[in-house]
N, C-alpha and C positions, 0 to 999 in steps of 0.2 A: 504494500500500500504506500502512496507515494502521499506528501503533504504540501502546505504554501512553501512561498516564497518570494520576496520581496518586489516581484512583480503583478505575482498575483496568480500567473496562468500556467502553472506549472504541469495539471494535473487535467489543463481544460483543453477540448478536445480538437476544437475550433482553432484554438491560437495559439500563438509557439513560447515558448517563454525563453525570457532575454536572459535569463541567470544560470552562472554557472554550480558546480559542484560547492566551490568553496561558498558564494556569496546564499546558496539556498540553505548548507550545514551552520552559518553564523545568524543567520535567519532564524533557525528552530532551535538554534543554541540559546536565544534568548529570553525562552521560556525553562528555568532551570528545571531539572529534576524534582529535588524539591516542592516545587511551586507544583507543578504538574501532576503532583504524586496525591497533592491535594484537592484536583478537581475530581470527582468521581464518572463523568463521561468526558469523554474528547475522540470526535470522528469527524471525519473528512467529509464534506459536503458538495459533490462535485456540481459543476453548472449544471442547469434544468430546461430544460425546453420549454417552451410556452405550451406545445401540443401536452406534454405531462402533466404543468403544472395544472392546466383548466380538463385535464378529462378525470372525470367525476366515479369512470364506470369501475367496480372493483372495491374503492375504498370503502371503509368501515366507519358510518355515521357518526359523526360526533356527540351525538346523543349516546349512543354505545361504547364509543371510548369514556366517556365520562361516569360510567357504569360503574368498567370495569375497574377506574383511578378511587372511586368512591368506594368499592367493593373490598380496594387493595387494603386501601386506606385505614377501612373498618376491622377488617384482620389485623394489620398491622396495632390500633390502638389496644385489640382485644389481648393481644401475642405481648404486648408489651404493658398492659396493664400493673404490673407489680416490680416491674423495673425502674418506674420515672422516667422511660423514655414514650414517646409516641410514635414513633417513625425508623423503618430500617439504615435512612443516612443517619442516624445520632446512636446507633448501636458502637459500643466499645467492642475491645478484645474477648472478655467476658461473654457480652452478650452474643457475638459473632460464632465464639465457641456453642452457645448453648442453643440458637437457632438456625444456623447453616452449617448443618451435618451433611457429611456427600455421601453418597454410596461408590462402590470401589471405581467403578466407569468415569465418575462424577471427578473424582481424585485423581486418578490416572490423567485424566486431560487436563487439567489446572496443573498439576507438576509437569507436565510438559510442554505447555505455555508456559510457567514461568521460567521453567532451565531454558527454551528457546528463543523466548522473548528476553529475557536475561532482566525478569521483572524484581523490582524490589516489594520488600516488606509491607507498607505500606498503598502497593498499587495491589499486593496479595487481598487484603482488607475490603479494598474499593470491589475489588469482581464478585468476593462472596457478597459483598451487601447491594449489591447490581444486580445478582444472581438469583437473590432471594426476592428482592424487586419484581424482578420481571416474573420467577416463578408465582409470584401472591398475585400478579396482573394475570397469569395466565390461570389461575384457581388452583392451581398446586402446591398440596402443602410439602411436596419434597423439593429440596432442589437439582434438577436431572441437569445430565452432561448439554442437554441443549440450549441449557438456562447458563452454565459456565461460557461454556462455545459463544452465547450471542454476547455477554458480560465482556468476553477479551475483546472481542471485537468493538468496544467502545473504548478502548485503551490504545488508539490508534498512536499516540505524542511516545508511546515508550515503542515503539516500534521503530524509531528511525527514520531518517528520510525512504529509504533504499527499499525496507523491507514488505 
């Protein structure tokens, strides 16, 4: 997956981008580690078509998405009732252990994203509580390898320009 770059069009389909290797690696340097480790999604957004963005056919009603956020939501308060928390982003190490248990499939792919993405501590934290996210949006109280799987996939900034 490829990212910006101080032109802008690095990644976009249409137009050619004026930057090279070094000026696009000081470009994504200037979002540290750190700092990054701390957003809990970041993906790439690539241009959109006009024909995409107005065809209507397929997508999932807004009324239905708002269901499901509301639905996630109510689990989430109920799951966290006796913790002080309300929401899976304000889950500590604690709480991370005691409600994002993987099953062995589930483990197997998360250790192998993170030895190949060469993830840190902290971006480990972010996929299970993304993970369980999406699992409570999708009505599952387990969280499965395909809830991990979509989780890395928002962790686009630790992947590198190249990867």
């Amino acid at each position: 997956m490829h990212h910006g770059c101080p032109c802008g069009y690095f990644t976009d389909p249409k137009k050619a981008c004026r930057c090279n290797t070094t000026k696009i690696a000081n470009y994504l340097g200037k979002i540290s580690g750190p700092l990054s480790d701390r957003i809990d999604i970041h993906i790439e957004l690539p241009a959109i078509k006009y024909k995409e963005l107005s065809d209507t056919k397929g997508s999932e009603p807004s009324i239905a998405i708002k269901a499901r956020v509301e639905n996630a939501r109510a689990l989430q308060r109920t799951r966290f009732k006796s913790d002080g928390i309300f929401y899976n982003a304000q889950m500590r190490t604690k709480h991370i252990k005691k409600y994002c248990m993987l099953d062995d499939e589930s483990k197997e792919l998360l250790k192998m994203a993170m030895t190949e993405l060469g993830l840190s501590a902290r971006a480990y934290d972010k996929i299970l509580k993304v993970s369980r996210t999406i699992a409570d949006l999708a009505g599952s109280e387990a969280i499965l390898a395909e809830h991990i799987s979509e989780a890395v996939q928002y962790r686009s900034l630790d992947r590198g320009p190249y990867a």
